[in-house]
C-alpha positions, 0 to 999 in steps of 0.5 A, spaced: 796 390 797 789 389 794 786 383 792 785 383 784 778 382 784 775 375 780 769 377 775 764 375 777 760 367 774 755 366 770 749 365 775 745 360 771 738 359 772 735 351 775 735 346 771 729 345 770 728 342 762 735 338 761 741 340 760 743 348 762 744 349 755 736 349 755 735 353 760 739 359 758 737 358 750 729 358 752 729 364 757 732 367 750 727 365 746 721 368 751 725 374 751 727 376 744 723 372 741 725 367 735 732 368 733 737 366 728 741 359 730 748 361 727 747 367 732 746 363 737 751 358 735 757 364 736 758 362 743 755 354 744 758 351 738 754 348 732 754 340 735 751 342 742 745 346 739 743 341 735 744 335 740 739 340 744 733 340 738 734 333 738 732 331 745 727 335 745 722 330 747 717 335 750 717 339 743 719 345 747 723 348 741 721 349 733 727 349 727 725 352 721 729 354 714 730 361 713 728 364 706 733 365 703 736 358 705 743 362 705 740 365 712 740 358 716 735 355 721 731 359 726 729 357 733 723 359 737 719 357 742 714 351 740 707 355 738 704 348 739 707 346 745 699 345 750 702 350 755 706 355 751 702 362 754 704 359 762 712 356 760 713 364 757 711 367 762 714 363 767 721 364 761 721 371 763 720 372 770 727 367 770 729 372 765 728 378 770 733 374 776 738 371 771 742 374 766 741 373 759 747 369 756 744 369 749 742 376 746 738 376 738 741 383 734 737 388 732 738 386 725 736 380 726 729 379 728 725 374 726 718 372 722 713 369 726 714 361 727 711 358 721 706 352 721 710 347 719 716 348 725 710 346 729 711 339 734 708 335 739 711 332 744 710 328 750 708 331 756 711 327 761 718 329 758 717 336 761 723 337 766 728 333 762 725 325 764 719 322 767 721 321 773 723 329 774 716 331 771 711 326 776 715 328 782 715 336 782 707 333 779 706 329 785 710 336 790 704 340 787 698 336 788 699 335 794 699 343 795 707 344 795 709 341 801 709 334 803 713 328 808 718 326 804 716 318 805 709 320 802 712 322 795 716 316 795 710 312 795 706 316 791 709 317 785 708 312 780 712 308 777 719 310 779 722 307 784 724 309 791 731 311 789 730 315 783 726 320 786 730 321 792 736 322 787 731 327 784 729 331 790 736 331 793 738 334 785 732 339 785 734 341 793 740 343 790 738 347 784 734 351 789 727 349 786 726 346 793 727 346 799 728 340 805 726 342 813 727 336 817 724 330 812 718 335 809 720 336 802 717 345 800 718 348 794 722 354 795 720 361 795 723 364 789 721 370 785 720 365 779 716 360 783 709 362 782 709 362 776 713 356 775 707 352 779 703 356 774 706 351 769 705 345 773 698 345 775 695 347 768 699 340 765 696 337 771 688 339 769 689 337 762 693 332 762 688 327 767 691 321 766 698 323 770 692 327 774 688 320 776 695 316 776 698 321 782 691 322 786 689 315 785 695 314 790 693 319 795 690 317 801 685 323 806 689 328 808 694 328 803 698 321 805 699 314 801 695 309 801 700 304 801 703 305 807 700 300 810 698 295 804 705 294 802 707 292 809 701 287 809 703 279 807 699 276 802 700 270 797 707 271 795 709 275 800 709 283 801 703 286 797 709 290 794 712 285 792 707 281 789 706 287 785 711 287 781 712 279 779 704 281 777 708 287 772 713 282 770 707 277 769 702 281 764 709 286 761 715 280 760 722 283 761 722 289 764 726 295 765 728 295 773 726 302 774 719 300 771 719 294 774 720 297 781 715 302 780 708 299 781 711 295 788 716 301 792 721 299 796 719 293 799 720 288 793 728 289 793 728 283 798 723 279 795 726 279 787 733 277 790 729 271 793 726 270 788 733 271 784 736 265 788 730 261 786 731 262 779 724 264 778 726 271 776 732 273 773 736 279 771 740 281 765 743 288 762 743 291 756 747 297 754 746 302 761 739 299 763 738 292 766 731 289 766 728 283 770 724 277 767 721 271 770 725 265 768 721 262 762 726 255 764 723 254 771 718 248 772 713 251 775 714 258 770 707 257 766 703 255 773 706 260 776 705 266 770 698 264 770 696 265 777 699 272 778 696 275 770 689 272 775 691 276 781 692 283 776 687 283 773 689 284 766 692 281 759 698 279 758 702 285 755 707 282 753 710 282 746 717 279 748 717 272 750 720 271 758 727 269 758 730 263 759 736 261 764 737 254 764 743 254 769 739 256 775 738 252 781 731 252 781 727 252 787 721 253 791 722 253 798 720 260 799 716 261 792 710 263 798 715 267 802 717 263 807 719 255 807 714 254 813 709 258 809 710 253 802 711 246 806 704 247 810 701 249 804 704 244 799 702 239 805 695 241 806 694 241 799 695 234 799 690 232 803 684 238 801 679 233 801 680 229 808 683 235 812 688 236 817 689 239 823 696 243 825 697 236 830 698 232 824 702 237 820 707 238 827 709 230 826 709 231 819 714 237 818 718 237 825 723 241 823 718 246 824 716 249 831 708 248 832 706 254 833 708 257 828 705 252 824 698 255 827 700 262 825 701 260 818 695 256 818 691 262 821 695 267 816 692 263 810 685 263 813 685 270 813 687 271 806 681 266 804 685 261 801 684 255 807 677 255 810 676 250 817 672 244 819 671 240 825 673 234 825 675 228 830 675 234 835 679 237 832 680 243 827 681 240 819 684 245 815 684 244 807 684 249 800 677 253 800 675 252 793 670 258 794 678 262 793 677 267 787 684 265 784 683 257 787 683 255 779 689 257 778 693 256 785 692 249 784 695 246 778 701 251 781 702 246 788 701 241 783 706 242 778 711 243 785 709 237 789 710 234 782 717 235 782 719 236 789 715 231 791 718 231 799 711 235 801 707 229 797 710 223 801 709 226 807 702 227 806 700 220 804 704 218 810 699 222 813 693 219 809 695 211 812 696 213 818 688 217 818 686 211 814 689 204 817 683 201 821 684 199 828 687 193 830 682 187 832 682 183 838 683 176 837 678 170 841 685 167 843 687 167 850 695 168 850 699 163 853 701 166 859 695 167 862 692 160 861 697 157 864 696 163 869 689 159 871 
């Protein structure tokens, strides 16, 4: 017996500006032209049309009234849109691989798009989301083919995890294609034109230009691959990033806190979750990180990281507070040898001490990593070194460009945890207790000796 023949699906076109819907309903649009929307509507259904309009952030599409109002509304293709000569010419080259799914009537055809239907929408929500319009953004600036590692960290303000969903979506859809970890675009027949696109958003649209070149580094690498690996203050330059976005913008979405830092911050925010400086909260589908306004060093600490971004508090939404926190600042400096050997030698600045006495001091410690603390901090500029008594003195460099701030903040820990505090004025006695005299007696047993 033969095997009835299924018929054959419809083959969509890529996903590329949101739902599938649109993606049909604009290929319609660059071929026949505007078209009636109850035309439309037979086969879509009234609801989702409008849903598509409406989400339409990039202003890709135009409704208008019909005259007389008995005929509806009509769509086209936004006249207005920046890029509405390359957007249609890359329309039709999908129209010429995929078969129509809308089809405008000869009796049907439509007036030219009025000037009262024209929109302007935000760039940025060209391919459906931000995070898809600066990754394919990102792809196409560095030539098309890239290590998949290097657009991670180069495009900005989305977080490691969202652009690898992205990829992993655009791979299959076809728009690009994965050899190894080297992310290309694919070779389609529509291709060409559709890269088109996306160089002309990247010249007249030099801010996204700047913020993605600004990330790339000689030959097309990221320049935060070492950075976000090196250690400063608070830790990971990654991570200090992101407590900086907190500082200056207030409570902030996950994926735009994430942005700016990269993948190292993860491990940071969940330390400083356990420390109650940072919390997190969930409104509605999205989740937001703040620093916890109730922590007793919330304002020096604040103050220090706005310092070290460079910029203004942004924020119109003051931080959040959660008092039933267990506050800490173990390791508010990374690590719990790092705070107590700079909350100990801050105590003790003005005489200076070596990493002798910060061993006896802090015994719970090994003294060589002592000294790498102490030698870590040097590098960065925030402790300077003296001879003294034959010995090396360490105490706080006040020549360091963020001292001003660094100092009310230790303050404010050795204030209430006072632990590193007792110590170091056990360390001031012992530096300070003059030497035992002598007495002009000669003890019993000797003069009995003579």
């Amino acid at each position: 017996m033969r095997k009835k023949r299924t018929p054959k699906r419809h083959q969509k076109p890529p996903n590329l500006f949101g739902p599938y819907d649109r993606m049909d309903l604009l290929v319609a649009l660059a071929i026949e032209g505007p078209m009636r929307r109850a035309d439309i509507t037979k086969e879509t259904g009234r609801q989702s049309l409008d849903q598509l309009h409406v989400s339409d952030r990039a202003a890709l599409l135009c409704r208008w009234r019909l005259t007389p109002t008995w005929r509806g509304y009509a769509l086209a293709l936004n006249p207005a849109f920046p890029h509405h000569a390359a957007l249609r010419t890359f329309l039709r080259a999908l129209g010429q691989t995929f078969p129509l799914r809308y089809k405008a009537r000869a009796s049907s055809k439509l007036e030219p798009v009025p000037t009262s239907a024209e929109r302007y929408g935000d760039i940025v929500h060209l391919l459906g989301s931000p995070v898809r319009t600066m990754t394919l953004l990102t792809l196409e600036l560095l030539g098309g083919r890239a290590n998949q590692r290097d657009v991670y960290r180069i495009v900005p303000d989305h977080t490691r995890s969202t652009i690898k969903n992205v990829l992993s979506f655009y791979v299959s859809e076809g728009v690009l294609v994965k050899r190894g970890s080297v992310m290309a675009f694919g070779n389609r027949r529509w291709m060409r034109p559709f890269r088109a696109l996306l160089r002309g958003v990247a010249r007249e649209n030099r801010e996204l230009m700047w913020r993605v070149r600004e990330r790339i580094g000689p030959g097309g690498k990221s320049l935060d691959v070492e950075e976000d690996h090196k250690t400063g203050l608070l830790g990971f330059k990654s991570f200090e990033r992101l407590l900086m976005e907190l500082a200056v913008r207030g409570p902030t979405n996950w994926a735009g806190a994430y942005g700016p830092s990269k993948a190292l911050a993860e491990k940071g925010v969940q330390v400083y979750r356990r420390l109650g400086i940072v919390i997190s909260r969930k409104h509605g589908r999205l989740r937001f990180l703040s620093l916890n306004a109730a922590h007793p060093v919330y304002r020096e600490l604040r103050a220090l990281l706005i310092a070290m971004s460079g910029r203004l508090r942004e924020g119109l939404v003051e931080d959040w507070e959660d008092r039933t926190a267990n506050f800490r600042v173990n390791r508010i400096f990374l690590q719990d040898l790092r705070t107590s050997v700079l909350c100990t030698v801050a105590e003790l600045s003005r005489l200076g001490v070596d990493a002798a006495t910060i061993s006896r001091l802090l015994p719970q410690f090994d003294t060589m990593r002592i000294r790498k603390a102490l030698k870590q901090y040097e590098s960065l500029g925030i402790m300077r070194t003296r001879k003294g008594r034959g010995r090396m003195l360490y105490s706080l460099d006040e020549l360091w460009e963020y001292s001003r701030e660094l100092r009310p903040l230790i303050r404010a820990i050795n204030a209430e945890w006072p632990e590193w505090k007792n110590a170091a004025a056990v360390a001031w006695r012992l530096q300070n207790r003059s030497p035992r005299r002598p007495s002009g007696r000669v003890p019993a047993n000797r003069a009995r000796r003579r």
